[in-house]
N, C-alpha and C positions, 0 to 999 in steps of 0.2 A: 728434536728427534732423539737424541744421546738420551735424556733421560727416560724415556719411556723404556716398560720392562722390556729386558730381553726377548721373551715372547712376542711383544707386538711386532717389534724390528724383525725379527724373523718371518713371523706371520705375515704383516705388510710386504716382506722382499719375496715368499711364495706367490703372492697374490700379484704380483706385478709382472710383464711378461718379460721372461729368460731370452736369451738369446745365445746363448752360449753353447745346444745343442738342440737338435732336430725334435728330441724328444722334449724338453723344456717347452719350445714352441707349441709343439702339438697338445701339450696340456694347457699350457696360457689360453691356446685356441679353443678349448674343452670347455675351458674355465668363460670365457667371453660368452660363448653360444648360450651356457648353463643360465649368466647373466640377462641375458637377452629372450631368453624364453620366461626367467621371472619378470621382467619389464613388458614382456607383450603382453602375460599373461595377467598381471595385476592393470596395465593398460584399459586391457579387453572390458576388463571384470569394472573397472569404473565406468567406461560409458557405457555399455550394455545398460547398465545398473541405471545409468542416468537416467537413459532414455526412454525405459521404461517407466521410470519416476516421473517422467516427461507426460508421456503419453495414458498415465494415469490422473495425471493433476491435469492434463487438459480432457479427459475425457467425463472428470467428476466436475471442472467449472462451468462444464456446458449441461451436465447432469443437474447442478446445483441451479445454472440459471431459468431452470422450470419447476423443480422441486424444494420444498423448501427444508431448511437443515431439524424440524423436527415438526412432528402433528399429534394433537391434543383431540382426541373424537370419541365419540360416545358411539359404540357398533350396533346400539338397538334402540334408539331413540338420538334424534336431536339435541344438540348444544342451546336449549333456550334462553342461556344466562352466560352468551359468548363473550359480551361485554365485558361483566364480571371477569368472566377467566382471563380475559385477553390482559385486564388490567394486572391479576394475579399474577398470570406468566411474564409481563413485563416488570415485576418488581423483584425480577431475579438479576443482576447486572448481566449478564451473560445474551438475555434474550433483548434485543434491540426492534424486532419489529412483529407486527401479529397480524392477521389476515381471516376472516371466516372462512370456509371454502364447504360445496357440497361436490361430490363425484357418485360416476355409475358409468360402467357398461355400456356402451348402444350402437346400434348399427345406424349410417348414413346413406343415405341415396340421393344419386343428382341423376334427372331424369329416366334414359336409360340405361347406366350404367348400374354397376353389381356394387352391390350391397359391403361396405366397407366397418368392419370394428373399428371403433375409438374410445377412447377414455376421455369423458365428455367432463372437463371440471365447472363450477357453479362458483365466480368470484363476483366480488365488489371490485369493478375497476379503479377507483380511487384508492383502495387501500391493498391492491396486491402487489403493489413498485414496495412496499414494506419487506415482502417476503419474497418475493422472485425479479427477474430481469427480462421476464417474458416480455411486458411494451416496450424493451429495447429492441425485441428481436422482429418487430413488427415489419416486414418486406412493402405489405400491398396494403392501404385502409388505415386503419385507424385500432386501437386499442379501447378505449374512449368511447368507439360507439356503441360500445353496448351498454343497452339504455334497459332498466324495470321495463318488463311487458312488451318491448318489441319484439322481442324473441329473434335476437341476432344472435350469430356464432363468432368464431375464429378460430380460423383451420391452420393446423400445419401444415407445409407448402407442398410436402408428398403425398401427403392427403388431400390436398386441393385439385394437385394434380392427376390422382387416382380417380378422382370422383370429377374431374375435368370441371370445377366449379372455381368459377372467377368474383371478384368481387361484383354485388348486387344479386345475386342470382340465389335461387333457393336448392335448400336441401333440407332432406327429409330426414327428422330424426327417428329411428325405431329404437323404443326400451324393451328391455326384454319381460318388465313387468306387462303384465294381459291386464284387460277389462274385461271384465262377465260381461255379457249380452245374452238377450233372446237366442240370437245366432251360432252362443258359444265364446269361447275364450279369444278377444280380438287384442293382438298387440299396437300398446298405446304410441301414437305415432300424432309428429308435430312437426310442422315445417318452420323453418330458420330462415333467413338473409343472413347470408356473408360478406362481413362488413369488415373481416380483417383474415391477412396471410402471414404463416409468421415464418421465422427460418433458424431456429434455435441451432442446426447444425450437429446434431445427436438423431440418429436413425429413427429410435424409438418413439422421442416426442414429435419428431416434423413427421411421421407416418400414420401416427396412430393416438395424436392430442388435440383437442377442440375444447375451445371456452366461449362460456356462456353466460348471462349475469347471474347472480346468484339468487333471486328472486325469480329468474323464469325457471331454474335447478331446482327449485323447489316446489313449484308448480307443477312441473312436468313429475317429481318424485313424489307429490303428494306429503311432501313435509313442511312442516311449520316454524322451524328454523334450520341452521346450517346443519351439517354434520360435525364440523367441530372446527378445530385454530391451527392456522399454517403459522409458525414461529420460525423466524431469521434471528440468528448470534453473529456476536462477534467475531467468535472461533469455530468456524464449522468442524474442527478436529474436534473439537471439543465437546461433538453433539452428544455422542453413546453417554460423559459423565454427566453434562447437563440433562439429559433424559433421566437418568435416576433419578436426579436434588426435584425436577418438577414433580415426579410422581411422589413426592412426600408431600408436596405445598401443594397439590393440585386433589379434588374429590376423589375418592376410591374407584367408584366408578368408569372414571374416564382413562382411557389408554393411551402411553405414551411412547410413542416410535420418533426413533431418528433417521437419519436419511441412511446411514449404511444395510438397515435393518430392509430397506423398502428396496434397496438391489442387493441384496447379500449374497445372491450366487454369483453374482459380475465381480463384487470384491472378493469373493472367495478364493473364485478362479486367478484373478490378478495374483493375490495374495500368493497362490499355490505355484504359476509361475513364475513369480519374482524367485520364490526359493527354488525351485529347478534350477533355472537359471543359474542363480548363486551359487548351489551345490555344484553343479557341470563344472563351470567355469577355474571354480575352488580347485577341484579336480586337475583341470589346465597348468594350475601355478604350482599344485602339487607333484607332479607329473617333472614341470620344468626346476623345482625346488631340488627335487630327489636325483638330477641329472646331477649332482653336486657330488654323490655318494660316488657316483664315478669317476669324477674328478677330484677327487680327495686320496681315493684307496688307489689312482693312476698317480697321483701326488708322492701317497705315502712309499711306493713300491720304489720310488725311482729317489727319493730322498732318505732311502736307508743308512745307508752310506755316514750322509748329516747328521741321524737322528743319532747314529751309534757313536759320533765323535761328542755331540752334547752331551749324549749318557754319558759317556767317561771323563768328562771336563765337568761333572755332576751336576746338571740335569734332571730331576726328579721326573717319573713319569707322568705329573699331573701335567709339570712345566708342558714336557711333548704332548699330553694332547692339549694343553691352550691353544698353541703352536696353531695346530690345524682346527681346533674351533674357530680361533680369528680369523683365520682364510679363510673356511667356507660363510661364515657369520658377513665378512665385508663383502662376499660377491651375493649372498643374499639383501645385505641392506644396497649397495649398490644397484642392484635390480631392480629394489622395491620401492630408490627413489626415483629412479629412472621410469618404472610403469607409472608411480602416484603421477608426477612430472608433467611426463604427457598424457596420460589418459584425463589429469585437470584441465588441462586446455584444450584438449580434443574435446572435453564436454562441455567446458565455458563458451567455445567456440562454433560447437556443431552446426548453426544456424548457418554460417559463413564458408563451411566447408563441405558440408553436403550438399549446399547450392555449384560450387564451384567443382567439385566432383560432378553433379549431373551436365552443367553447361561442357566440363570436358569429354564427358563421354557420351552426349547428346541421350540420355536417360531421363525417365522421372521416377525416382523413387515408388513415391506416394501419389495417386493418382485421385484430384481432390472429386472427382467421380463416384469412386468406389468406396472412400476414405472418410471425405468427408474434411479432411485437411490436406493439405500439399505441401506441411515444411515437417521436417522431423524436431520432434521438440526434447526439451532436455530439460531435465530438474537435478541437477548434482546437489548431493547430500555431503555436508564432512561428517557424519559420523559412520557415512558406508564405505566413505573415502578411509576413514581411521580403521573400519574393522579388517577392510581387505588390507592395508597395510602393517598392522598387527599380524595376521592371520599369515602373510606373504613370510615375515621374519619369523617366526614362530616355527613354519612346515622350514622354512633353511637352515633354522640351527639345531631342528631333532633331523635334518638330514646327514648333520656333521656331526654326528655323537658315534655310530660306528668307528669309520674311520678313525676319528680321533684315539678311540678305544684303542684300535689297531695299533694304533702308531709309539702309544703309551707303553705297548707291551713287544715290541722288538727287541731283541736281546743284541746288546753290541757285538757279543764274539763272535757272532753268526752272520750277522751285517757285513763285517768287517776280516770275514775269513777266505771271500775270494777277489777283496780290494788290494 
């Protein structure tokens, strides 16, 4: 400890609590709170942050297990040489699996019941476990049974439930493509067996998703092959750059989306809250950062006295403000390992602690009713872990430059004229 500068020894003995008078204490006390508002406040800001990261990566793996991470389609004609493609696009290492698929529009009816919208997709059941995990999520039936020419479906289970249709039982598909007649423009309508229920868990596809083989999709659309290629990767983060490399190696023609593309206002909004959030919070530790300034210039007013005995025992004014950069600088980093600290294990942990908070106070958070989950989930990042803690020391030591300033420029004789 002797050999460290002068300045730190000082700076460490401000930052430690006094006890020697009323007013020492009530600074030490100034000083503790300042700390503890940067430790809630960087706390906060980590699991916030988690659990949003949480509840994005579980809301996109339930996204992902209906959709696939990129699609390859022709918008004015059929994929007639999907083979081909499929073999092209898998000779990219990145793309691992390929799928035909056709889609459309159409209303369903189950007896009396009202007429329900779906997005009615046209797969190869053998080759869509390549690019989705939809016959994982099969509840009621079978995936499998949809066979060429029976014209079976498989409904999502809120939509099963909507249209009060159980397995075996038919429904009526309506396209919104018409047939000329004598009579006039008659919309083209085909009835189905439900031969599966699925329960993916995502609002969107268990309400309003139905498949069908991909040869009765094109029967009923009057096309002659798919509409184009559903492709699964290795790294689904990685769709947006692998969507550009395909549309070099794939015909001009053909258009290449990846899955962020096909919910982009879902990620938008995510996106737009995550940084509110951030920004707010930022604010918080900013807030509890600058509680510093107070306790520094409470610091500097009451250690005049000191400052004026080091200026004349020669003391440089840079020395003095080290002095109190190291104080406010250690209750900043001490803050800010105190919030990294626990806001880590409050988000490594949340599974076990937000259970154990509802059993004590007989609550349920998340109501898997309305939600659709019932545990809160968490994705802790370190590099949002590293920015808030960067960002925490950063706003504490432009908090301590005032003061310090201050303190650099008290004049001994003055200090020292009614001591």
């Amino acid at each position: 400890m002797s050999q460290l500068p002068f300045e730190w020894l000082v700076g460490l003995r401000y930052t430690r609590a006094g006890k020697r008078s009323s007013r020492n204490s009530f600074i030490s006390f100034i000083s503790l709170i300042s700390m503890a508002g940067i430790a809630l406040g960087v706390g906060a800001l980590i699991v916030i942050l988690s659990v949003m990261n949480g509840f994005q990566k579980d809301v996109t793996d339930r996204m992902l297990s209906v959709l696939a991470h990129v699609e390859v389609f022709d918008s004015h004609a059929g994929m007639q040489d999907w083979q081909q493609q499929a073999k092209n696009a898998l000779r990219h290492p990145e793309v691992k699996g390929a799928a035909p698929f056709s889609e459309t529009q159409a209303g369903l009816m189950h007896g009396a019941e009202a007429l329900r919208p779906a997005m009615v997709r046209g797969v190869l059941p053998a080759q869509e476990p390549a690019v989705s995990d939809i016959a994982k999520h099969i509840r009621f039936g079978s995936f499998e049974a949809l066979q060429p020419g029976q014209f079976n479906i498989v409904l999502g289970i809120d939509l099963a439930r909507a249209l009060n249709a159980g397995i075996g039982e038919k429904v009526t598909m309506v396209l919104p493509q018409g047939t000329v007649t004598p009579a006039g423009l008659v919309p083209r309508m085909r009835s189905f067996t439900v031969v599966g229920i699925f329960a993916a868990q995502h609002q969107e596809f268990d309400a309003g998703m139905a498949f069908i083989h991909l040869q009765d999709a094109e029967r009923m659309l009057r096309m002659d092959a798919p509409a184009g290629l559903r492709l699964r990767l290795t790294d689904m983060h990685r769709a947006p750059q692998v969507a550009e490399e395909l549309k070099k190696i794939m015909p001009a023609h053909l258009q290449v989306r990846d899955w962020s593309k096909l919910n982009a206002n879902w990620f938008a909004a995510v996106q737009t809250e995550k940084r509110m959030m951030f920004i707010i919070l930022t604010l918080i530790v900013a807030v509890a950062a600058f509680n510093l300034v107070s306790t520094l210039v409470m610091t500097v007013t009451d250690k005049q006295p000191d400052i004026a005995i080091l200026r004349t025992l020669g003391a440089s004014p840079n020395s003095i403000m080290k002095i109190f950069v190291i104080q406010g600088a250690l209750v900043g980093l001490l803050g800010t390992a105190l919030g990294v600290t626990g806001g880590v294990l409050v988000a490594l942990n949340i599974d076990v602690i937000v259970p154990f908070i509802e059993h004590l106070l007989g609550v349920q958070f998340l109501s898997k009713e309305i939600y659709y989950i019932n545990t809160v989930p968490s994705d802790m990042r370190w590099p949002d872990v590293a920015k808030i803690g960067v960002i925490s020391v950063v706003l504490a030591f432009l908090a301590t430059i005032y003061p310090s300033r201050w303190a650099s420029r008290v004049k001994p004789a003055e200090a020292l004229r009614y001591e």
